[in-house]
C-alpha positions in Angstrom: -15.3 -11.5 -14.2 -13.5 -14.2 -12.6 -12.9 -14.9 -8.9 -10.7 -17.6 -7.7 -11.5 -18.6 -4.2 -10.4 -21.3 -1.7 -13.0 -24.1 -1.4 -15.6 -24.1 1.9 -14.4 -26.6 4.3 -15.6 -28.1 7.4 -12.0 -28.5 8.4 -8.7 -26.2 8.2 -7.3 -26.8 4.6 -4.0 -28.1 3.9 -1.4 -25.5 3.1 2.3 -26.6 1.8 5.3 -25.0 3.3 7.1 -22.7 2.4 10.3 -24.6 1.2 8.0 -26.7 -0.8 6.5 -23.6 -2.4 10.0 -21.8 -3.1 11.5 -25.3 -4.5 9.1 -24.7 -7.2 10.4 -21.4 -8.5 13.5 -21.3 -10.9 16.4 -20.0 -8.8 16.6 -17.3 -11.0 13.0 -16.0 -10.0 15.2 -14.6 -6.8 18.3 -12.8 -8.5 17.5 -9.2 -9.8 19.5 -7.6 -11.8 21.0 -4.0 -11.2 20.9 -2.7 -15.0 16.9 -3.9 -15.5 16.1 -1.8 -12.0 18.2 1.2 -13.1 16.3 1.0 -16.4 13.1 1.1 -15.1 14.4 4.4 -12.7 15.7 6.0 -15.8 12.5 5.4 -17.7 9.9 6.4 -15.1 12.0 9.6 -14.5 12.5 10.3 -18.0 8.3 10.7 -17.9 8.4 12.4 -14.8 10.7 14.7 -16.6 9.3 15.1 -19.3 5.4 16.2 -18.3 7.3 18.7 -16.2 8.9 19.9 -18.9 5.5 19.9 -21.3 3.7 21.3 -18.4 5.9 24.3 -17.8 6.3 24.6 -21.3 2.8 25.2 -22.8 0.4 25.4 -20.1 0.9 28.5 -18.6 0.2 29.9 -21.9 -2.9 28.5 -22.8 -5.2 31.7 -22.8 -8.5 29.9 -21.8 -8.9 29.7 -18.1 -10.9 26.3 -18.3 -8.8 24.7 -20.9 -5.8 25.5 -18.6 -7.4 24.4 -15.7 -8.3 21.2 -17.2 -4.4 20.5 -18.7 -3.3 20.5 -15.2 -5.8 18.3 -14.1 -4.5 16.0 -17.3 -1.2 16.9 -16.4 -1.5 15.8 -12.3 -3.2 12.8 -12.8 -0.9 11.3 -15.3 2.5 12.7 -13.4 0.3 10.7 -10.1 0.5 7.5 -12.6 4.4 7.7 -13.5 5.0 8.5 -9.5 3.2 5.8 -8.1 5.5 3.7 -10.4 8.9 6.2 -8.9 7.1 4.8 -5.5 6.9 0.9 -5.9 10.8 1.3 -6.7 11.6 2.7 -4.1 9.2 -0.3 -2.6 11.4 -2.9 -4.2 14.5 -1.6 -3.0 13.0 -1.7 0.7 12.9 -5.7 -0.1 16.0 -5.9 -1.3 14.3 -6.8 -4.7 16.0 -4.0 -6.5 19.6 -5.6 -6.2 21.5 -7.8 -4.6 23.5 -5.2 -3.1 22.2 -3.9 0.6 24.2 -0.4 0.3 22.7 0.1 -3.7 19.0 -1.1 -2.2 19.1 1.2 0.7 20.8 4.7 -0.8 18.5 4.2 -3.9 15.3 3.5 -2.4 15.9 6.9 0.0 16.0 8.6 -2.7 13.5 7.6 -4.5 10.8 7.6 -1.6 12.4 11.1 -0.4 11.7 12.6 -3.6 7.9 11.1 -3.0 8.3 13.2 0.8 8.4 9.2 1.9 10.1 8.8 5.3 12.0 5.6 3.2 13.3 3.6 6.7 10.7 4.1 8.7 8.2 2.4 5.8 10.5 0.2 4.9 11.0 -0.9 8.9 7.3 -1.0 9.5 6.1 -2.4 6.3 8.6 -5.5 6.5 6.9 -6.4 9.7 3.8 -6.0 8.1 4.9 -8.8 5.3 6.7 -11.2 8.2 3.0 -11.2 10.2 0.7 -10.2 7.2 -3.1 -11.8 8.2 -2.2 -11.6 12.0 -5.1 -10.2 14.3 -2.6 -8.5 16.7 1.1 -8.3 15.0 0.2 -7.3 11.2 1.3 -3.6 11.0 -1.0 -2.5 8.5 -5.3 -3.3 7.9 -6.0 -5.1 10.8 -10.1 -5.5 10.7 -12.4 -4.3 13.7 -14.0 -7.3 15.5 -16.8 -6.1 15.5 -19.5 -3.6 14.0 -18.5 0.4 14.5 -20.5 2.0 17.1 -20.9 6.1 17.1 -22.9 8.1 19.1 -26.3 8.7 17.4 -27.9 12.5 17.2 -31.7 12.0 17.4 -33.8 14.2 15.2 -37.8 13.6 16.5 -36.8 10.8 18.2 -34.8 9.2 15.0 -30.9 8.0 15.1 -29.8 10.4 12.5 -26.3 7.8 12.2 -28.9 4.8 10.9 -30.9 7.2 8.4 -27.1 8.2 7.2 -24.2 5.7 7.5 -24.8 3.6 5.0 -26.1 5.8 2.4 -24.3 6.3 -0.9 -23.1 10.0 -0.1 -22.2 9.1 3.5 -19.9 6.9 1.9 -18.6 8.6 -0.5 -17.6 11.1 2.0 -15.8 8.5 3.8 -13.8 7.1 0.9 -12.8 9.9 0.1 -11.5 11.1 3.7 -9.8 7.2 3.7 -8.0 8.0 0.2 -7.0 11.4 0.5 -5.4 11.1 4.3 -5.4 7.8 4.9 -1.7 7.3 4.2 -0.3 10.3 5.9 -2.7 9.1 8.7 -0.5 6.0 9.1 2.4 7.3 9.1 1.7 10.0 11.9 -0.5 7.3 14.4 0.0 4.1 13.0 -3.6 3.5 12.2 -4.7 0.1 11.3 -2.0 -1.6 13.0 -2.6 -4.8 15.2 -2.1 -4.2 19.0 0.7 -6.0 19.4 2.8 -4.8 16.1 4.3 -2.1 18.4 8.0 -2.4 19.6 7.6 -1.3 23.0 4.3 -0.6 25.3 2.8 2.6 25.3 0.2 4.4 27.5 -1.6 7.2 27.7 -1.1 10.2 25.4 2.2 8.0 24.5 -0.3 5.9 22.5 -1.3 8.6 20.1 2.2 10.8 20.3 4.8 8.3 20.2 3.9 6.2 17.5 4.9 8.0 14.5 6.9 7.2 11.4 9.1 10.1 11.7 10.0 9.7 15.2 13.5 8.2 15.9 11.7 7.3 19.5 8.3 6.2 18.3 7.3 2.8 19.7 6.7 1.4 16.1 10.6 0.9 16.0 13.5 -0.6 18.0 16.0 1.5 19.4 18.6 0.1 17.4 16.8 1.5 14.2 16.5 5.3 15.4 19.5 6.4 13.1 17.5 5.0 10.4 14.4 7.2 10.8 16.5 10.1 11.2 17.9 9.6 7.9 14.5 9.1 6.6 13.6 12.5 8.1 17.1 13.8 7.0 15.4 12.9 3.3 12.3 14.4 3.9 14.1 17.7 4.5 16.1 17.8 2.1 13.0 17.5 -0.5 11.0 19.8 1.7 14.1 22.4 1.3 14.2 21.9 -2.8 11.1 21.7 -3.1 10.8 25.7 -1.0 13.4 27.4 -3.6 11.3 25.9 -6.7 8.2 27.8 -5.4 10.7 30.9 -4.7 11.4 30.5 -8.8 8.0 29.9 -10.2 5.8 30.6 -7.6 3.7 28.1 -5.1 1.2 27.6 -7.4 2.9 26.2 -9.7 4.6 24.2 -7.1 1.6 22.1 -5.8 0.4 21.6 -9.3 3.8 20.5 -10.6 4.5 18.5 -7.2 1.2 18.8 -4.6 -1.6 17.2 -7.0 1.0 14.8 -8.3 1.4 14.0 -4.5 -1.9 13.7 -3.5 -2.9 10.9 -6.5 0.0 9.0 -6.1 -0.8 8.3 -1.8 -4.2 8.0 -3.3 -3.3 5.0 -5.5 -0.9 3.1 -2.5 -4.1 3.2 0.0 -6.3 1.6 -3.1 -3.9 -0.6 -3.8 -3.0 -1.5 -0.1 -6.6 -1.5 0.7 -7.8 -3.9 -2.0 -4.7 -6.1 -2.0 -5.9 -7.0 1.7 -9.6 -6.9 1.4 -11.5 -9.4 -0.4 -14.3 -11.7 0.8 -13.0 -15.0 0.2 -9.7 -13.7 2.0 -9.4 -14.7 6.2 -7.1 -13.1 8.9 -6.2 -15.2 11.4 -5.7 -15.3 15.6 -2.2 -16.1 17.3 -3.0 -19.6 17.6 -4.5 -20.3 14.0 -1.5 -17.6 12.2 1.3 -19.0 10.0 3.7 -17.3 7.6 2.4 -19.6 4.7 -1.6 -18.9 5.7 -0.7 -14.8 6.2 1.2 -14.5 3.0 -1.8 -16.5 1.1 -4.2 -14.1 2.4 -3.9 -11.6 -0.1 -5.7 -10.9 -3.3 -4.0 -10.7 -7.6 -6.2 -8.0 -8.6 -6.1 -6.4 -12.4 -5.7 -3.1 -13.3 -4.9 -3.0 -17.5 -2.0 -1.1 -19.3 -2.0 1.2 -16.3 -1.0 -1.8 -13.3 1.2 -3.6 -16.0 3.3 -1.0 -16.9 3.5 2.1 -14.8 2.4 0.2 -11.4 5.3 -2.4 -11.7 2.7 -5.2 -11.9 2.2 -4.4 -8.0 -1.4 -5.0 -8.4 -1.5 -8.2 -10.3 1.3 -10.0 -8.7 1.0 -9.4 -5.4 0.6 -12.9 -3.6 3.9 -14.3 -4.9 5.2 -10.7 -3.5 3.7 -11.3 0.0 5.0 -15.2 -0.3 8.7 -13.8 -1.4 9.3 -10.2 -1.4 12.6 -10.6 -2.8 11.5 -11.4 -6.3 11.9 -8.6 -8.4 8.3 -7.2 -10.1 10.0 -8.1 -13.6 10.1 -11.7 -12.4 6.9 -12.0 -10.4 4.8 -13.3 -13.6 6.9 -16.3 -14.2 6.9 -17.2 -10.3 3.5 -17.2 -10.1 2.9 -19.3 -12.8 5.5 -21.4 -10.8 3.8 -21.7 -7.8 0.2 -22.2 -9.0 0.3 -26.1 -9.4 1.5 -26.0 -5.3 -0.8 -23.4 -3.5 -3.7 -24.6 -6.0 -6.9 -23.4 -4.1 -5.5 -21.0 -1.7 -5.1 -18.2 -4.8 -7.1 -15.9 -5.3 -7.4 -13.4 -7.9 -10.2 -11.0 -8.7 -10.6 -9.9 -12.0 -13.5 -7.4 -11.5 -13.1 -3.7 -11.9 -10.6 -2.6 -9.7 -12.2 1.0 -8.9 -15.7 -0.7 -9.0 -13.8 -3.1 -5.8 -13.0 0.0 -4.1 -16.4 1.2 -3.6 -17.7 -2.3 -3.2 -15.5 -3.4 -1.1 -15.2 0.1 1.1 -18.8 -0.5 1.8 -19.6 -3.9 2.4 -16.3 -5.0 4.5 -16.6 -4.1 8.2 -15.6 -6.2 10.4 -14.2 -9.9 11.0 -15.6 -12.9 13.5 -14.1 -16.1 14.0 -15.4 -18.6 11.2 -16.7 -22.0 12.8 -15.4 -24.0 9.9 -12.2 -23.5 10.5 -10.4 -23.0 14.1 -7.8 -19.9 14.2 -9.4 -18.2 11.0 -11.4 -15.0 11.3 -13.6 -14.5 8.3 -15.5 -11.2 7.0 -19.0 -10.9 8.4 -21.6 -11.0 5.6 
């Protein structure tokens, strides 16, 4: 195991700017290049093609009830692998990482993200003002921490808070991971959870503030007016997929359709919260008030995790490069390794990396970070409470 962390001051740390940090990069860290992204779309579909071909192929006929059971389960976990890559393609072209062409970028990554039901603008609307104020208490768009400890009302069995018996038991939290990873995403998109108070376009009150705020609304308060077109086309996507996907389960059944597409569906949203989740959740990693926030501090606030064959090759390196990916988001994923090594000698010890068990962090972390207060060693930085 090896943790990188930021020294413990008594004072706020010096952090370079950002010119100095990009000065360091070779200019060519920041030029993709159209035939390596199309590769990578043909490859990942040519798996994604090819396990629905195997699966269609030879599972159906497998005579043993259990055996065939269990191929699916092989076969949705694996096709949630390959997708999740299909996904973070999409997620460069939202950057403008994909290409240097807007028009290619923007056509390409709606369909990649509407063949993932994705609404592609909207995330890609939202989530860029999640990089420009990553760390930020109130403007961040995604993961803000609670302030303070979760209260819930407490049902009393012989006089006994039946929430302190429970809450942080093993099962209780379980249960709640599991609730996180299985609807945490779609939960984001339909009320915005997570976001800072102030990450909102326009003010909303009332029922507005749980109706109006969704990613598939050309109205919602999470986007200016002038981007409305955009999330109608997202929805436009979403329908379209929604409309294929309908005459498949007319041709072989629904059944087949959520295994071939549902299960597939639900790992891969599982696998963006984890990686979203841990990415922004570390110990060692502050968020920071109005007054103490800077783009430099916010995009150093995030966590290089590892994750093996799988986050090398099928996650686009998404999980092992992701500072240099908050710092520049245009740098293509298949240039992110030598830009890191780049930039190292410059942000020195403000990385961090975390080279435990990635799944082991999830649990870890899902249980032991709560809540931030404001650290009295250094002004305008909000630290996890131990």
């Amino acid at each position: 195991m090896v943790v990188e962390k930021p020294e413990l001051t008594t004072s706020e740390p010096v952090f370079p700017d950002i010119k100095t940090i990009k000065d360091a990069i070779p200019a060519h860290c920041f030029q993709p290049s159209l035939i390596t992204s199309y590769y990578y779309v043909v490859r990942d579909f040519t798996m994604v093609g090819a396990l629905v071909w195997a699966a269609l192929t030879f599972i159906p006929s497998i005579p043993d009830p259990y055996l065939r059971t269990a191929a699916w389960m092989v076969y949705g976990f694996v096709q949630g692998l390959i997708c999740t890559g299909v996904w973070i393609l999409g997620h460069e072209c939202g950057h403008g990482a994909f290409s240097l062409h807007n028009k290619v970028n923007n056509i390409t990554g709606w369909a990649l993200h509407s063949f993932l039901m994705v609404p592609f603008f909207s995330w890609k609307f939202s989530h860029h003002r999640h990089h420009l104020y990553h760390g930020h208490m109130e403007k961040d768009m995604a993961f803000v921490p609670a302030t303070a400890p979760k209260t819930s009302r407490q049902t009393l069995f012989a006089g006994i808070g039946l929430g302190e018996l429970f809450d942080d038991t093993p099962i209780s939290q379980l249960l709640r991971l599991i609730g996180h990873q299985l609807f945490g995403w779609q939960i984001y998109l339909l009320f915005n959870a997570t976001s800072g108070k102030g990450s909102q376009q326009r003010e909303t009150k009332g029922l507005s503030k749980w109706l109006r705020v969704s990613h598939f609304d050309p109205t919602s308060a999470v986007f200016r007016p002038s981007e409305a077109i955009f999330i109608f086309l997202s929805d436009v996507g979403l329908a379209i997929m929604g409309t294929v996907l309908y005459f498949v389960s007319q041709k072989i059944g629904g059944l087949n359709t959520f295994l071939l597409y549902g299960v597939p569906y639900i790992w891969v949203h599982h696998w963006l919260v984890a990686i979203t989740y841990l990415h922004h959740h570390h110990s060692e990693v502050p968020h920071y008030t109005p007054e103490g926030w800077s783009y430099v501090k916010g995009a150093l606030a995030t966590v290089d995790r590892e994750f093996g064959f799988i986050g090398k090759h099928l996650f686009h390196g998404i999980i092992e490069k992701h500072v240099i990916h908050h710092l520049f988001p245009r740098i293509p994923f298949y240039k992110a390794d030598e830009a890191t090594e780049a930039v190292m000698p410059v942000i020195g010890m403000h990385y961090v990396r975390d080279d435990r068990n990635f799944l082991g962090q999830l649990w870890s972390v899902f249980g032991s970070l709560k809540y931030v207060e404001h650290d009295p060693a250094r002004p305008g930085a909000m630290r996890w409470a131990k």
